[in-house]
C-alpha positions, -999 to 999 in steps of 0.1 A, spaced: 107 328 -255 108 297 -231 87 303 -202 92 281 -172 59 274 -147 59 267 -115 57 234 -104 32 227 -77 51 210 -46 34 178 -29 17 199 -6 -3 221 -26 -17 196 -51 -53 187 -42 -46 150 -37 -23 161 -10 -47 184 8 -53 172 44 -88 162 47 -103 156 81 -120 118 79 -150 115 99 -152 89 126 -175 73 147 -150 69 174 -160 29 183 -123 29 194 -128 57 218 -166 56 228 -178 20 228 -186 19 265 -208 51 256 -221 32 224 -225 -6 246 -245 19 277 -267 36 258 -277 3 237 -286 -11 268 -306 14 281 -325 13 245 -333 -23 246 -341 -22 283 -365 8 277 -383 -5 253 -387 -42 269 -399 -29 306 -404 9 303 -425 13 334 -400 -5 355 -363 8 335 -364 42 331 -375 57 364 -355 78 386 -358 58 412 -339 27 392 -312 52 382 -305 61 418 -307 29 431 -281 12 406 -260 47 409 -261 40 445 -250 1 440 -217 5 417 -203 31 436 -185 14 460 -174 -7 430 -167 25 409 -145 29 443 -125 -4 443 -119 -1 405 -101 39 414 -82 18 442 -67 -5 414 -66 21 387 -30 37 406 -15 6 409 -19 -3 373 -7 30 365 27 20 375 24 -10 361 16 -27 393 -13 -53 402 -30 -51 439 -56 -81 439 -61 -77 480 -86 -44 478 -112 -69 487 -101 -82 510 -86 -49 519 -123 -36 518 -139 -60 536 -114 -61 569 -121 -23 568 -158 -33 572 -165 -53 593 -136 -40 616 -153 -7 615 -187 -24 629 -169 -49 652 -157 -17 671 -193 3 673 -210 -31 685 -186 -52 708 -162 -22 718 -191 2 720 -166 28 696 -183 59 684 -185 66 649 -156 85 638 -129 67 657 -144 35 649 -137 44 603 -104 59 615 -90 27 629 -107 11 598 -92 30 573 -59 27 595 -55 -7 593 -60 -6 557 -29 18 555 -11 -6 573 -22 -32 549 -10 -13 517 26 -8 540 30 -43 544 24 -51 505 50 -19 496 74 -38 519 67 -71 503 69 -54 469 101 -29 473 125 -42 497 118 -81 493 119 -82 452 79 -100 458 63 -96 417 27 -78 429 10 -97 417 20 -127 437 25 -107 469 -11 -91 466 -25 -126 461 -14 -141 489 -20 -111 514 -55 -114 501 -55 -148 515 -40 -136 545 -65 -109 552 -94 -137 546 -81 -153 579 -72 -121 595 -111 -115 589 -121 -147 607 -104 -138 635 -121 -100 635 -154 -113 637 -154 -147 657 -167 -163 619 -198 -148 627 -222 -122 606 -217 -92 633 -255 -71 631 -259 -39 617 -252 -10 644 -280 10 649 -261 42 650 -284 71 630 -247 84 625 -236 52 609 -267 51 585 -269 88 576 -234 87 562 -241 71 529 -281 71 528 -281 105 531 -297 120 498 -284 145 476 -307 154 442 -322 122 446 -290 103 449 -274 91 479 -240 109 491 -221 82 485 -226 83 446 -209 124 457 -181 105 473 -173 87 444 -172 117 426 -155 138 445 -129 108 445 -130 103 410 -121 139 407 -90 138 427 -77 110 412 -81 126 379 -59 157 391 -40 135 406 -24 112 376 -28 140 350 -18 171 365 10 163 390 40 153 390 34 125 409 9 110 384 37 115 356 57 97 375 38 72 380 30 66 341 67 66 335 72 42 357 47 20 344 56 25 309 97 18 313 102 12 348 142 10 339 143 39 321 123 57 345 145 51 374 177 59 348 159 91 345 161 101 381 125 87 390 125 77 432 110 37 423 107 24 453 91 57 470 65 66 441 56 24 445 47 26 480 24 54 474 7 35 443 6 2 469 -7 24 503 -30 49 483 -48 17 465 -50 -1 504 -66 32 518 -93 33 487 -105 2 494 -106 8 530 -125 36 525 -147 18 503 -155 -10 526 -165 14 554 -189 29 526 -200 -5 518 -209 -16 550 -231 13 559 -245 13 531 -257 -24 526 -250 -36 563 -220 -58 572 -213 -91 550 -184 -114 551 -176 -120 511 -185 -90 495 -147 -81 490 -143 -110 467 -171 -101 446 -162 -67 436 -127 -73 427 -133 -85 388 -159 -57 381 -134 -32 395 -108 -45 373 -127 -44 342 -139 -14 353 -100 -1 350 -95 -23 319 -126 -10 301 -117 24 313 -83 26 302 -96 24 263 -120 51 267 -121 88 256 -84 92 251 -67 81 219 -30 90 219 -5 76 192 28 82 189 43 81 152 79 94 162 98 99 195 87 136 210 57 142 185 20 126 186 -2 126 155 -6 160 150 29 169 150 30 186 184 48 176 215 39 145 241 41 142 273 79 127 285 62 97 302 44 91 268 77 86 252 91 65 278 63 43 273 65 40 233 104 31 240 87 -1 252 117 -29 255 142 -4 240 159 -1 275 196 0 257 192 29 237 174 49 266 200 38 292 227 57 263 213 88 257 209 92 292 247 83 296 251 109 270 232 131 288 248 127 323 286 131 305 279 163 289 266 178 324 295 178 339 311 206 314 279 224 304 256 246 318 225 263 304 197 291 309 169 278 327 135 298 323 125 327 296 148 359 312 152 346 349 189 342 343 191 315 365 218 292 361 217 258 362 231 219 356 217 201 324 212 174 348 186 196 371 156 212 361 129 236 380 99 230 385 107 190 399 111 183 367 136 155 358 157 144 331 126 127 311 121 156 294 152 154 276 143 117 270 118 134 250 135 163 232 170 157 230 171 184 204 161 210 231 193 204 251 213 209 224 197 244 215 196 251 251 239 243 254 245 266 224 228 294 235 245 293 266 284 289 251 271 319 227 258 338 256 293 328 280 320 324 257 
């Protein structure tokens, strides 16, 4: 009698057992690692002076208006743009704001409205520049920068305007909450909506996408020039609104603008390598097998422009003579080319194999 065993497969022999490998996550967490080495060898060198609560506060009180300048920079880079005129930016918004409460007696309110303002029309002009001229961003933000430094000059007669005297004007950022100032809260509550912003909406999608492949993106159906000047105008009023903050906070200055602009770019820099760790071994799977994000793929396409521009060719040919479900039992009809939920054709970017399912359901369902 021959008998035959079973052959183990590849997968169920014990070298091939996935084992999960321990990792310290440097990669991931060495701005955690680099913080809390600092606050270890600053503990132990001046204890009575280091760790207080009142030295947290005060330096939590200090980088939050840079923490503000480096969210202002953080949407342009997401869409692969540079804005290197949120200092300057930040400081017309400044000392505009104080040259209305002192010389044009301006109350409050109206005086950081027409602050922030002018910084909206700021990040308009650099969209302009940007979108309709062809200007690379970088170059366009450089020079407006210079451009603001004179615009500044003009503001404030070259002369160090004095703090107003307005309780109004101090309470808005010394005002404390737990110990901390309210400003540190308005950098949170910021922070927050920024965060929602880029990774729950569309438009933050978009914005990636565009950033990643900007010529696949707009192949895909992504508005360019529109989701550019809000990266542009929403990065101008950020700074705005953190040179109001600055300036009651520390009292009007003529050159802080220029000094916060490296931090709040390696604030962005730094930032971008922290906590998340996405790779992407094949198109429309990360490294656990399961399915990325559209704008994710875009972005690992890199240079490969020619093969995204054809598939979507591909894409856009076969819409015109087939149509699909769209949605789980809605029965709602529509184009390939158009999906709900203002989605776009990224998706099938992404999964090209889901189209195809989704076109042979349809001809099975509709013959």
């Amino acid at each position: 009698m021959v008998t035959v065993s079973e052959k183990q497969t590849p997968e169920q022999t014990p070298e091939h057992t996935h084992r999960r490998k321990f990792s310290t996550g440097f990669d991931r967490f060495s701005g955690l690692y680099l913080g809390a080495l600092f606050i270890i060898v600053f503990g132990i060198w001046v204890p009575s002076e280091f760790l207080t609560t009142s030295t947290l506060h005060s330096v939590a009180a200090q980088q939050a208006v840079t923490g503000m300048i480096g969210l202002a920079v953080l949407i342009p880079l997401a869409a692969g743009l540079y804005d290197l005129s949120v200092g300057a930016t930040a400081n017309v918004s400044g000392i505009l704001t104080i040259v209305l409460m002192n010389n044009h007696h301006w109350a409050v309110a109206p005086a950081i409205i027409a602050g922030i303002l002018i910084a909206v029309a700021i990040g308009l002009t650099n969209s302009f520049i940007v979108v309709k001229l062809g200007v690379n961003s970088f170059i366009a933000t450089l020079g407006m920068g210079s451009i603001l430094a004179a615009l500044q000059v003009i503001i404030s007669s070259n002369s160090q305007p004095i703090p107003p005297t307005s309780t109004a004007w101090n309470n808005l950022t010394q005002t404390t909450v737990a110990g901390f100032q309210i400003v540190v809260l308005y950098l949170i509550i910021l922070a927050f909506l920024l965060w929602w912003l880029t990774a729950h909406t569309p438009v933050g999608r978009y914005l990636y996408a565009i950033g990643g492949n900007n010529e696949a993106a707009r192949l895909s159906g992504v508005r360019i020039e529109r989701y550019t000047t809000f990266a542009l105008v929403m990065s101008a009023t950020i700074a705005g609104f953190a040179g109001v903050m600055f300036s009651s906070l520390n009292g009007p200055s003529l050159d802080f603008g220029s000094t916060l602009l490296l931090p709040a770019f390696a604030a962005a820099f730094l930032g971008s390598t922290q906590l998340i760790e996405r790779h992407v071994q094949r198109r429309g799977a990360d490294h656990r097998g399961g399915p990325v994000h559209p704008a994710v793929t875009v972005r690992a396409l890199g240079a490969d422009q020619s093969e995204a521009a054809w598939r979507l060719r591909r894409i856009s040919r076969r819409s015109r003579t087939a149509r699909y479900r769209c949605g789980r039992g809605s029965g709602h009809v529509q184009r390939p080319g158009r999906l709900r939920s203002g989605q776009t054709q990224l998706k099938y970017l992404a999964y090209p194999d889901a189209r195809r399912r989704a076109i042979r359901r349809h001809r099975s369902t509709n013959p």
